[in-house]
N, CA, C and O atoms as CSV, one atom per row, in Angstrom:
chain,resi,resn,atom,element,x,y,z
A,1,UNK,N,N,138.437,-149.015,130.142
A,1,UNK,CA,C,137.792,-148.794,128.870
A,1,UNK,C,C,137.417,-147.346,128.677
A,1,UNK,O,O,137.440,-146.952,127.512
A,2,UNK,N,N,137.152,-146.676,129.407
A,2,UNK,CA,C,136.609,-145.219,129.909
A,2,UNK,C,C,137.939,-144.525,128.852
A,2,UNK,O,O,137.752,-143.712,127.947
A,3,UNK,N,N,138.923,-144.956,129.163
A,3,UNK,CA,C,140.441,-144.080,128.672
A,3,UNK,C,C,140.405,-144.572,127.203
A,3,UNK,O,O,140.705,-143.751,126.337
A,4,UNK,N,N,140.085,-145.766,126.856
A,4,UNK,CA,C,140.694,-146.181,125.710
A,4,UNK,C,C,139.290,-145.866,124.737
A,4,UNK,O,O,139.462,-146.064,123.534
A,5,UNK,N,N,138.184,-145.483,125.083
A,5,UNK,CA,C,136.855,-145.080,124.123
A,5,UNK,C,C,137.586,-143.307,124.487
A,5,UNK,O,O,138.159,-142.726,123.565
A,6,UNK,N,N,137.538,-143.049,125.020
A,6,UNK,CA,C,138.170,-141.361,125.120
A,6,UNK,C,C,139.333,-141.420,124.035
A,6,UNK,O,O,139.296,-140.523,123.192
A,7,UNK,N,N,140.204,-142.211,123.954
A,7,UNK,CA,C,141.312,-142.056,123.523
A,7,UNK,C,C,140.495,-142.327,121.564
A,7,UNK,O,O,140.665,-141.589,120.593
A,8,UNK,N,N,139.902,-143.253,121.622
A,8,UNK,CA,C,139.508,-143.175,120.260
A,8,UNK,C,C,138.619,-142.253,119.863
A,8,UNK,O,O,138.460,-141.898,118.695
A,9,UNK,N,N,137.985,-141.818,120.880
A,9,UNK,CA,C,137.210,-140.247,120.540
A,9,UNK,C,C,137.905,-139.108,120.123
A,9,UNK,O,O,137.630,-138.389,119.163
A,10,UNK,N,N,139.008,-138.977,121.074
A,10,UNK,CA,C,139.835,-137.929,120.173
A,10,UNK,C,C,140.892,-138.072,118.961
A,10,UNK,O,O,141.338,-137.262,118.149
A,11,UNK,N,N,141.105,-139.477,119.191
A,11,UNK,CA,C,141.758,-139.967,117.477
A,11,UNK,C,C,140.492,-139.597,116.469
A,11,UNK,O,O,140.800,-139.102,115.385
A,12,UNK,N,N,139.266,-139.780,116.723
A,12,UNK,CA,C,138.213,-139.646,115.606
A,12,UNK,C,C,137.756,-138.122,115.535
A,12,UNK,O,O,136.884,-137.890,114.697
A,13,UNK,N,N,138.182,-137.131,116.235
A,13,UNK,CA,C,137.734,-136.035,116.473
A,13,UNK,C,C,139.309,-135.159,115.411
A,13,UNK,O,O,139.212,-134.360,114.480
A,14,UNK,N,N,140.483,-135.689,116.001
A,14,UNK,CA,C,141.397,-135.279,115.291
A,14,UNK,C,C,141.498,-135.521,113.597
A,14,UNK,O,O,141.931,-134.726,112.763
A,15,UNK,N,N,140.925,-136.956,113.374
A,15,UNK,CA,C,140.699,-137.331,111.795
A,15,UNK,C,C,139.686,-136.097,111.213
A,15,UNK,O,O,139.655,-135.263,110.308
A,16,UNK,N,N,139.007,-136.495,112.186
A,16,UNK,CA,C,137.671,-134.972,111.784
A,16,UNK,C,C,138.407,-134.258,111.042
A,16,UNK,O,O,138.691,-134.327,109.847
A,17,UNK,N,N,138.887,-133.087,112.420
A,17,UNK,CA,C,139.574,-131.990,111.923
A,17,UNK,C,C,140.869,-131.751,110.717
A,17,UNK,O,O,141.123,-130.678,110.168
A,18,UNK,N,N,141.597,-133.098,110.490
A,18,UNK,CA,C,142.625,-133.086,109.322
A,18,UNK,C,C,141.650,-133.207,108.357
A,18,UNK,O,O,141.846,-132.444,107.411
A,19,UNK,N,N,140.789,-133.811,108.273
A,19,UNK,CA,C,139.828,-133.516,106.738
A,19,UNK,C,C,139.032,-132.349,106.932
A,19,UNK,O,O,138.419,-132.097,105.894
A,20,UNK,N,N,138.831,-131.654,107.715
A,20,UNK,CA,C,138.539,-130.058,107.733
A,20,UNK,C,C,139.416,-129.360,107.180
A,20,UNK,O,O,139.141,-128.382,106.485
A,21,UNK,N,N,140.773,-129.832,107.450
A,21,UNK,CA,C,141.920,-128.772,107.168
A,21,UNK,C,C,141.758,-128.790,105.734
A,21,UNK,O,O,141.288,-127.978,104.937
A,22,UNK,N,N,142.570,-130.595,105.559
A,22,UNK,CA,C,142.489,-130.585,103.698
A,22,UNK,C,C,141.484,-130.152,103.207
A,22,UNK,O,O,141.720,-129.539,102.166
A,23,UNK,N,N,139.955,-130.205,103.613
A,23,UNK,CA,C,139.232,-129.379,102.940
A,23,UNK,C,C,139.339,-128.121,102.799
A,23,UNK,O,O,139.174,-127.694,101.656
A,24,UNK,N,N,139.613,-127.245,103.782
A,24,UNK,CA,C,139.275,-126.019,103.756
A,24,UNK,C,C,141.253,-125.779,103.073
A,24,UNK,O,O,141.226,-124.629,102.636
A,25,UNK,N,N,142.361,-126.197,102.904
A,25,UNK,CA,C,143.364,-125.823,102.118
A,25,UNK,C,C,142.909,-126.274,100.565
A,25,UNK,O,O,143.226,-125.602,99.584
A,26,UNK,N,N,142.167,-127.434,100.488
A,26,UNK,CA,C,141.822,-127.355,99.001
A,26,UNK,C,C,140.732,-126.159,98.699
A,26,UNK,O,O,140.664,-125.654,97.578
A,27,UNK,N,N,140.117,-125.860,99.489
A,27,UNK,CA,C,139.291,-124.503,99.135
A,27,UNK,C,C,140.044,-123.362,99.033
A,27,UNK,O,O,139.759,-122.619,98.094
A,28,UNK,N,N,140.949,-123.033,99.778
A,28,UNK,CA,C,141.652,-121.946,99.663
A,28,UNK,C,C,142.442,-121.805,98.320
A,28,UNK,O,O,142.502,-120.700,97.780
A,29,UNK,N,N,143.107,-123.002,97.718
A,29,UNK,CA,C,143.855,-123.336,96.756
A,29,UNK,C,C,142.860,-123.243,95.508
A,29,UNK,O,O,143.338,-122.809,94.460
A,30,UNK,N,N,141.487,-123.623,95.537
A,30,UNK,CA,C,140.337,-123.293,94.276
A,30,UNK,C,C,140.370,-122.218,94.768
A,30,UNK,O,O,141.154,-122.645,95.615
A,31,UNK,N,N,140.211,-120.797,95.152
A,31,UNK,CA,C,140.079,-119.649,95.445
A,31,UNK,C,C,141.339,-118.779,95.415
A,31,UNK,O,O,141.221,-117.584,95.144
A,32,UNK,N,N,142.348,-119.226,95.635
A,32,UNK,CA,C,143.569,-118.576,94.887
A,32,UNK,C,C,143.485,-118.867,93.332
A,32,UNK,O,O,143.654,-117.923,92.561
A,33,UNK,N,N,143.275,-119.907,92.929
A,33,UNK,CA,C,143.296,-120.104,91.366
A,33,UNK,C,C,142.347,-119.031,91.037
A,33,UNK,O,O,142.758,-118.047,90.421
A,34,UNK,N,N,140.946,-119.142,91.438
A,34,UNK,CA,C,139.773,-118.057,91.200
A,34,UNK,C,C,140.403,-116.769,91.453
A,34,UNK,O,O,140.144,-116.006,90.522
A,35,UNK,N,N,141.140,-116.221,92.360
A,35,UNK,CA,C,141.344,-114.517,92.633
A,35,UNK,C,C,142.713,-114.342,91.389
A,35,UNK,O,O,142.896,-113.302,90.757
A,36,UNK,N,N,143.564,-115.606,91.242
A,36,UNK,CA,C,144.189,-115.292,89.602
A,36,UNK,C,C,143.560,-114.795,88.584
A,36,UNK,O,O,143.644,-113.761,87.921
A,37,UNK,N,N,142.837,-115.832,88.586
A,37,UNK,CA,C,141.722,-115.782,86.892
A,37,UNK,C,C,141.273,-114.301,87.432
A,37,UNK,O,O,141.647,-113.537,86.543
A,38,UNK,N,N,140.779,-113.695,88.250
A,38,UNK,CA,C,139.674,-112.684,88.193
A,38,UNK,C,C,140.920,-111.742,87.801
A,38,UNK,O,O,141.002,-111.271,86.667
A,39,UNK,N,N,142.058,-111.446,88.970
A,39,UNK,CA,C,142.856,-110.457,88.447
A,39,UNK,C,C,143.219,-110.398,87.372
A,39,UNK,O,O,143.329,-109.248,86.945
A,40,UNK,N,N,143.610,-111.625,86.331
A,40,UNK,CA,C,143.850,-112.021,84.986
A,40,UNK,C,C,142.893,-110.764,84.114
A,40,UNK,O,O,143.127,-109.685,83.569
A,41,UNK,N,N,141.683,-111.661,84.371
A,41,UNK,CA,C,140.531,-110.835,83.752
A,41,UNK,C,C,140.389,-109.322,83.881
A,41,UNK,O,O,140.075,-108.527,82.995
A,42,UNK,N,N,140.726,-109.043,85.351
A,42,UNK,CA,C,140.495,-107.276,85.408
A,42,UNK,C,C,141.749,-106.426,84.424
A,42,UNK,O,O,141.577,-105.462,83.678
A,43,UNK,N,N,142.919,-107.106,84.707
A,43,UNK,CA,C,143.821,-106.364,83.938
A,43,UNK,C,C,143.829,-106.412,82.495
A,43,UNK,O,O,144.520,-105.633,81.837
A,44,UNK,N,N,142.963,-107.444,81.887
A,44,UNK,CA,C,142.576,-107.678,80.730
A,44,UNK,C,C,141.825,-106.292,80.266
A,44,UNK,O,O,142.111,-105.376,79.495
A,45,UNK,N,N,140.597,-106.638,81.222
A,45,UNK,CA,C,139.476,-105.441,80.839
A,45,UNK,C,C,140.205,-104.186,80.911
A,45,UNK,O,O,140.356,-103.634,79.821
A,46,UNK,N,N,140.751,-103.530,82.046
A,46,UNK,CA,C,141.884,-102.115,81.687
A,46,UNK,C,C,142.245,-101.987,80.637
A,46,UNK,O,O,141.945,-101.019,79.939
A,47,UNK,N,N,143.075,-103.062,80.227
A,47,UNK,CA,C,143.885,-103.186,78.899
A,47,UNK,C,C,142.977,-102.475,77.459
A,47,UNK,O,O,143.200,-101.565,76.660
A,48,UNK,N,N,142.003,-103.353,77.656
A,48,UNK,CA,C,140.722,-102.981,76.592
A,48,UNK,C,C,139.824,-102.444,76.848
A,48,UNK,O,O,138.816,-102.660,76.175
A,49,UNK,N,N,139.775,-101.360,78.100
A,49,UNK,CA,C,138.817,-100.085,78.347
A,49,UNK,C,C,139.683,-99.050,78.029
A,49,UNK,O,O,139.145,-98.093,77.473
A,50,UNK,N,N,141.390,-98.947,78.313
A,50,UNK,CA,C,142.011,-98.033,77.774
A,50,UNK,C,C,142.404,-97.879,76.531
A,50,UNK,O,O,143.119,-96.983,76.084
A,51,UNK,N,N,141.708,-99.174,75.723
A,51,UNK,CA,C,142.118,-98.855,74.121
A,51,UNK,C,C,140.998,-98.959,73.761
A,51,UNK,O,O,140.912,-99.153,72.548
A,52,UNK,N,N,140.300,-98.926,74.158
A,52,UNK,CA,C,138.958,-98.424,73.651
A,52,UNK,C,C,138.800,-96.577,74.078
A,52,UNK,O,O,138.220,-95.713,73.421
A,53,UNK,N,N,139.491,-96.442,75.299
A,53,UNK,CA,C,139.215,-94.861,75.498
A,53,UNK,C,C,140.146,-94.314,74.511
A,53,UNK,O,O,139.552,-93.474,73.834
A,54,UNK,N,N,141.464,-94.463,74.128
A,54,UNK,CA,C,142.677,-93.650,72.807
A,54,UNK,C,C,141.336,-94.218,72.269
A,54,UNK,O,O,140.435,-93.414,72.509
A,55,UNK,N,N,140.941,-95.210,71.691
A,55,UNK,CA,C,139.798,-94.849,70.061
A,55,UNK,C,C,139.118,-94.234,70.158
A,55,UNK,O,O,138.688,-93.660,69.157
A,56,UNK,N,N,138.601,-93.974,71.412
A,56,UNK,CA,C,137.165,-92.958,71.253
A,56,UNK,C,C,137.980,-91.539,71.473
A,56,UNK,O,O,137.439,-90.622,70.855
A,57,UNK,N,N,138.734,-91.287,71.946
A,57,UNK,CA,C,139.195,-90.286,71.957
A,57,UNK,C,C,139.905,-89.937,70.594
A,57,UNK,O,O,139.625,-88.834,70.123
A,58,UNK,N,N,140.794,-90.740,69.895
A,58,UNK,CA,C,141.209,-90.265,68.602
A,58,UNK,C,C,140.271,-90.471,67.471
A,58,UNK,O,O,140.633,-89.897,66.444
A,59,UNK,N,N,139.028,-91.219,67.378
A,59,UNK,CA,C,138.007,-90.729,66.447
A,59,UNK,C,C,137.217,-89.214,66.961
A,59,UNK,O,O,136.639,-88.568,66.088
A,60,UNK,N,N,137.224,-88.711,68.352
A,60,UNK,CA,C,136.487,-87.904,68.247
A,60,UNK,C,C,137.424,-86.351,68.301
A,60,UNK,O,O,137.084,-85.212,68.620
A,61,UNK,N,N,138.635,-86.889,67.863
A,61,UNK,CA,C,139.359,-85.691,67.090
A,61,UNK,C,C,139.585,-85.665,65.846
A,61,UNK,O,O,139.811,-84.632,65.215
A,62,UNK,N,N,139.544,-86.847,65.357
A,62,UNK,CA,C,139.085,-86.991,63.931
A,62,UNK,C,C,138.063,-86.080,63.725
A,62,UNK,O,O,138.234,-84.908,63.388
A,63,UNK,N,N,136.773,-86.736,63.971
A,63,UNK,CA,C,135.485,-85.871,63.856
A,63,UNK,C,C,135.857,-84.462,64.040
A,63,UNK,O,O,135.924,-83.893,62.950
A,64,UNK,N,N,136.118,-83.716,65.019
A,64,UNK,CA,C,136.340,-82.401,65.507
A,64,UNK,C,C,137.655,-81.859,64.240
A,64,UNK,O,O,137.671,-80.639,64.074
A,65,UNK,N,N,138.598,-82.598,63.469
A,65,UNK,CA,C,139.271,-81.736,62.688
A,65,UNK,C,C,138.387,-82.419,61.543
A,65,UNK,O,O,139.009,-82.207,60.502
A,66,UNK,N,N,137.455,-82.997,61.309
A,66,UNK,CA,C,136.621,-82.996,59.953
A,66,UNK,C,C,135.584,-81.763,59.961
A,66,UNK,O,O,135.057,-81.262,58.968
A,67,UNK,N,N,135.459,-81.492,60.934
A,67,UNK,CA,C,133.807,-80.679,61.001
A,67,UNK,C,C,134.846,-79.196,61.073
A,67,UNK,O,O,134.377,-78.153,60.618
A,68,UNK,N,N,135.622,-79.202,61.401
A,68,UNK,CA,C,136.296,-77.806,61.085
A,68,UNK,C,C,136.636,-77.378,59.708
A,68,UNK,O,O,136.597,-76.261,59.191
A,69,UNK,N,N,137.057,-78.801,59.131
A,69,UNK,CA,C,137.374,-78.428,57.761
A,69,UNK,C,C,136.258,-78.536,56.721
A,69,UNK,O,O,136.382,-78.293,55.521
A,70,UNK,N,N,134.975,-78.999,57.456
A,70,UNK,CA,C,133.892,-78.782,57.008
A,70,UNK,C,C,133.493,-77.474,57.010
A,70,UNK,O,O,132.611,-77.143,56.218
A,71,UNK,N,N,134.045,-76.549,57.859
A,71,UNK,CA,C,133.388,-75.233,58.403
A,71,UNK,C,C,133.735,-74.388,57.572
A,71,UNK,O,O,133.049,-73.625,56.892
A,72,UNK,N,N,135.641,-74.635,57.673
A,72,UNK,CA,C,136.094,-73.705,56.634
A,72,UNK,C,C,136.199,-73.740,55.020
A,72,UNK,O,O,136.700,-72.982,54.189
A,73,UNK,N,N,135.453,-75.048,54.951
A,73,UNK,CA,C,135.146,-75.219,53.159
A,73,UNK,C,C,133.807,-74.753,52.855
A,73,UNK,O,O,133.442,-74.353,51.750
A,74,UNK,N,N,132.980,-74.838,54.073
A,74,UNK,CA,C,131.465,-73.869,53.674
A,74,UNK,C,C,131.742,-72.139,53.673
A,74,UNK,O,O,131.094,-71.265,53.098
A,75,UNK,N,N,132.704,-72.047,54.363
A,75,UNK,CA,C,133.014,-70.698,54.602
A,75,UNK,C,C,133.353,-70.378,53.033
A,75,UNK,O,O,132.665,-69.744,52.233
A,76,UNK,N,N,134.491,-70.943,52.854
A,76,UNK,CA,C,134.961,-70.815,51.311
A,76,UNK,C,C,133.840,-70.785,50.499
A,76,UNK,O,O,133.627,-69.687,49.983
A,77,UNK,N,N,133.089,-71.641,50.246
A,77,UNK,CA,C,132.063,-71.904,49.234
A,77,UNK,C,C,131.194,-70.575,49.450
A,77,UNK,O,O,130.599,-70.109,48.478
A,78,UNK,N,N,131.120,-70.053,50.504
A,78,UNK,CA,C,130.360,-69.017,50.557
A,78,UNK,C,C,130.749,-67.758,49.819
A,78,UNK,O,O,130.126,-67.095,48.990
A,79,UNK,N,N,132.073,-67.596,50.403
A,79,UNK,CA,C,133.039,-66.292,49.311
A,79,UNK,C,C,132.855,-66.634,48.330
A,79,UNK,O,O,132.234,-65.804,47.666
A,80,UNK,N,N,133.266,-68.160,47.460
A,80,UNK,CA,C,133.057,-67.896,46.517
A,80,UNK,C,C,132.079,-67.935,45.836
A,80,UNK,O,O,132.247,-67.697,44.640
A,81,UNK,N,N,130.920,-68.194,46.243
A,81,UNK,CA,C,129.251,-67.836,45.565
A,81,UNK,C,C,129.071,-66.395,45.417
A,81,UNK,O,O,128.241,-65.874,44.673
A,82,UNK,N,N,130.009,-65.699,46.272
A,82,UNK,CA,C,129.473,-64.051,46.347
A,82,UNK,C,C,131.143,-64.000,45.438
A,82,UNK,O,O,131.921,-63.062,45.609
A,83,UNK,N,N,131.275,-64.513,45.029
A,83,UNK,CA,C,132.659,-63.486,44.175
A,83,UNK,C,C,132.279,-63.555,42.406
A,83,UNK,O,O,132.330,-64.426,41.537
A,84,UNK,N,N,131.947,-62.339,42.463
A,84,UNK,CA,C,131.827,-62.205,40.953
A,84,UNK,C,C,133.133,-62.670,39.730
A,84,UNK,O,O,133.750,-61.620,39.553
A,85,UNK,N,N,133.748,-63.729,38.890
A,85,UNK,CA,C,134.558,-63.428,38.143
A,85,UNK,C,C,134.869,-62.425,37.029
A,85,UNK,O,O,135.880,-61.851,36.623
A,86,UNK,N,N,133.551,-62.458,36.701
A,86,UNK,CA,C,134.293,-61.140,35.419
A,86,UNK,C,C,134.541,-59.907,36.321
A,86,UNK,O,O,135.594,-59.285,36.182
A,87,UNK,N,N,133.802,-59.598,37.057
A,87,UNK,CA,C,134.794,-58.809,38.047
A,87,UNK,C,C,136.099,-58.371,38.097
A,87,UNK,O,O,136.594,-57.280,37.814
A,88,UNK,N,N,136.659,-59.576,38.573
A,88,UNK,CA,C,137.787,-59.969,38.903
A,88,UNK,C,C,138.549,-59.965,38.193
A,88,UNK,O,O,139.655,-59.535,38.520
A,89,UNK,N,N,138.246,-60.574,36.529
A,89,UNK,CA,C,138.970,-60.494,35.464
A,89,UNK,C,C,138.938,-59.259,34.845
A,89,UNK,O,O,140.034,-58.781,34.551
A,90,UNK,N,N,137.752,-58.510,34.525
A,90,UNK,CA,C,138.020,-56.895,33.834
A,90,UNK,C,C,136.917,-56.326,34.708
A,90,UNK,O,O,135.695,-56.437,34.608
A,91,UNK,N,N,137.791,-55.589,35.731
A,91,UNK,CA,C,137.204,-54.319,36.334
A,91,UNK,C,C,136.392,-53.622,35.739
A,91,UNK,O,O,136.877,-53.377,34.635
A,92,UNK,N,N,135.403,-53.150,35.848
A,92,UNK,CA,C,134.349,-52.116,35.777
A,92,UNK,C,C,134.114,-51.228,36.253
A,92,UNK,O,O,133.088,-51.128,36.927
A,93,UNK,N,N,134.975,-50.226,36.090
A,93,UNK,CA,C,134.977,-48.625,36.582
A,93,UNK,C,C,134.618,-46.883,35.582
A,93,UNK,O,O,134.166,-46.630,34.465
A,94,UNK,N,N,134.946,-46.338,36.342
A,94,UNK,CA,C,134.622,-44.873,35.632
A,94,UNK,C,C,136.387,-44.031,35.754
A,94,UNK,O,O,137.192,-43.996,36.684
A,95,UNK,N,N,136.427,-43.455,34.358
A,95,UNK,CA,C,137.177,-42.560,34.850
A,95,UNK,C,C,136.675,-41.369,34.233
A,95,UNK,O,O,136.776,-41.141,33.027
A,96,UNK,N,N,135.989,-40.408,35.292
A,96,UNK,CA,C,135.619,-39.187,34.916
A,96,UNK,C,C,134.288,-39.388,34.292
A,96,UNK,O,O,133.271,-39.691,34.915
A,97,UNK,N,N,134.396,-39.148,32.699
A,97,UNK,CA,C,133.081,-39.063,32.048
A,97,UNK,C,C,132.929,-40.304,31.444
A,97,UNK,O,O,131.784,-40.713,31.250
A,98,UNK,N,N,133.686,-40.834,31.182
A,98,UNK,CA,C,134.072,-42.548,30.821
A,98,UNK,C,C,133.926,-43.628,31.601
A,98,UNK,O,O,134.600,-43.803,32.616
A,99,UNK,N,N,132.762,-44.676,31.052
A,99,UNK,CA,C,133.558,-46.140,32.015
A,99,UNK,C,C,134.706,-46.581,31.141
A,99,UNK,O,O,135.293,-46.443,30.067
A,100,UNK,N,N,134.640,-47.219,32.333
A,100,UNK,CA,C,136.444,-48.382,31.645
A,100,UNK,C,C,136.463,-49.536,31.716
A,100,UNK,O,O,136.062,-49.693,32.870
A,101,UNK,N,N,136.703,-50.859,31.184
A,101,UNK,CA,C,137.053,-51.979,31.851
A,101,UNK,C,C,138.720,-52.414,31.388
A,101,UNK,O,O,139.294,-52.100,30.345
A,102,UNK,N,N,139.044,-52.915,32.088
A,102,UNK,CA,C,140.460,-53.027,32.216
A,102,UNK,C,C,141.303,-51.643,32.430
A,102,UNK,O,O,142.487,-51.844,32.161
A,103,UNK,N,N,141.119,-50.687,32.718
A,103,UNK,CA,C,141.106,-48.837,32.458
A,103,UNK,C,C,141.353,-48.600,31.268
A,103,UNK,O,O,142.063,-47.692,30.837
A,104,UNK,N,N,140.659,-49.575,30.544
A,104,UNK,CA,C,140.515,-49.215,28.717
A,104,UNK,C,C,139.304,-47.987,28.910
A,104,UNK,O,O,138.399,-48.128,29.732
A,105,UNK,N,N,139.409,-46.946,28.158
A,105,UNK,CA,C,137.892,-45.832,28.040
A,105,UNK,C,C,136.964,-46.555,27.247
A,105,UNK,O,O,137.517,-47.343,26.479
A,106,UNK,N,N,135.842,-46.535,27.199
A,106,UNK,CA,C,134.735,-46.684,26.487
A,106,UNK,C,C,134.468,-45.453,26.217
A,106,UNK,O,O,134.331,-44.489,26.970
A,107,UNK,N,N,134.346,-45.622,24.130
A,107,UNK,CA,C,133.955,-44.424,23.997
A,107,UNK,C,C,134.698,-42.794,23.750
A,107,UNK,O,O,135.888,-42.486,23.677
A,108,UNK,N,N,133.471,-41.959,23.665
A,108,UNK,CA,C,134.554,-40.567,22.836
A,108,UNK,C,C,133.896,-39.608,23.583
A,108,UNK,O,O,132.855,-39.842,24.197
A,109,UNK,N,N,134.504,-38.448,23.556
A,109,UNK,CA,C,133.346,-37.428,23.778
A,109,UNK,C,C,134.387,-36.373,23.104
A,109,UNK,O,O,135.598,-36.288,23.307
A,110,UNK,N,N,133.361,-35.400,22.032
A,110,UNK,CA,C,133.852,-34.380,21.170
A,110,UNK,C,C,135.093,-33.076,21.933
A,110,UNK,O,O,136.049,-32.512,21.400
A,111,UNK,N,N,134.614,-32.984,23.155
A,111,UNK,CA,C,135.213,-31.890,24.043
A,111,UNK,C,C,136.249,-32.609,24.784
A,111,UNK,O,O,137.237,-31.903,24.984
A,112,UNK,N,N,136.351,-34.084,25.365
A,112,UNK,CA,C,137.498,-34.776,25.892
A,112,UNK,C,C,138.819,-34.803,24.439
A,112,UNK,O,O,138.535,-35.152,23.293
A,113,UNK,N,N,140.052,-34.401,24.843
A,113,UNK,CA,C,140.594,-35.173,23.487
A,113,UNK,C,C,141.337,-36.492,24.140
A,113,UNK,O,O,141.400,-36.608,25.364
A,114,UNK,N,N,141.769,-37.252,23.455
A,114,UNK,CA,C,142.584,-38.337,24.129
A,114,UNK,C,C,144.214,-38.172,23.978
A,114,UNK,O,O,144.891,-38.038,22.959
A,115,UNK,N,N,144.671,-38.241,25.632
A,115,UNK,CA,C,145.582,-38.257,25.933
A,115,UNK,C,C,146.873,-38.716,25.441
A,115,UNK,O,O,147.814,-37.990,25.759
A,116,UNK,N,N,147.148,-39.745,24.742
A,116,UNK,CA,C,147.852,-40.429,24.254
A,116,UNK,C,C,147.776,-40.755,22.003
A,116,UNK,O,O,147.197,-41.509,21.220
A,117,UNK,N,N,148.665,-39.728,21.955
A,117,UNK,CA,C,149.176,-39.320,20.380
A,117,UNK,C,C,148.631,-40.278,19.948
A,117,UNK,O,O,147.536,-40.327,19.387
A,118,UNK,N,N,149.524,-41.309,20.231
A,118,UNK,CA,C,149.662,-42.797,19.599
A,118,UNK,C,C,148.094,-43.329,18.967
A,118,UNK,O,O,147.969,-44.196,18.103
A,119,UNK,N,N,147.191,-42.729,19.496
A,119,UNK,CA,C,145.472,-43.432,19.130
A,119,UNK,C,C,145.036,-42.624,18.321
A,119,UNK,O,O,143.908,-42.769,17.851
């Protein structure tokens, strides 16, 4: 009897261990499914951290060519607050004893005669 209670001890010791195994291969098998899903998920997130970095990066060259052309339209606006038009349109100068605008003479003087017959 000594042999045949031994002998069922290690038949019951071996059952043991095959439901250790299947357990621990069905664990391994939920944990391969789990390290899928996670890699699933990480390459997901890359996917949509690197298109989120091109957006943040191409709005903030957006911004950077708006604020330039912001710069150079204040610039403009500035010239032209300081640009006189009638200026621009009829000069205001001297020639000699005369102003002029357009280099039309204003004016006579008894001792000047004028140059041109035709007047």
């Amino acid at each position: 009897m000594c042999i045949e209670e031994e002998e069922w001890k290690l038949e019951a010791a071996i059952e043991e261990t095959e439901k250790q195994c299947a357990k621990v291969n069905a664990e391994m098998k939920e944990l391969e499914l789990k390290s899928c899903r996670f890699k699933e998920l990480e390459g997901r997130y890359w996917h949509e951290f690197n298109n989120f970095q091109f957006q943040l990066t191409s709005h903030q060259e957006e911004r950077a060519a708006i604020l330039a052309k912001i710069e150079v339209s204040q610039a403009h606006l500035e010239l032209l607050k300081r640009t006189n038009v009638l200026s621009d349109a009829f000069p205001i100068w001297h020639d000699g004893e005369f102003g002029t605008i357009n280099n039309f003479r204003l004016g006579r003087l008894a001792k000047i005669a004028v140059r041109n017959p035709g007047l």
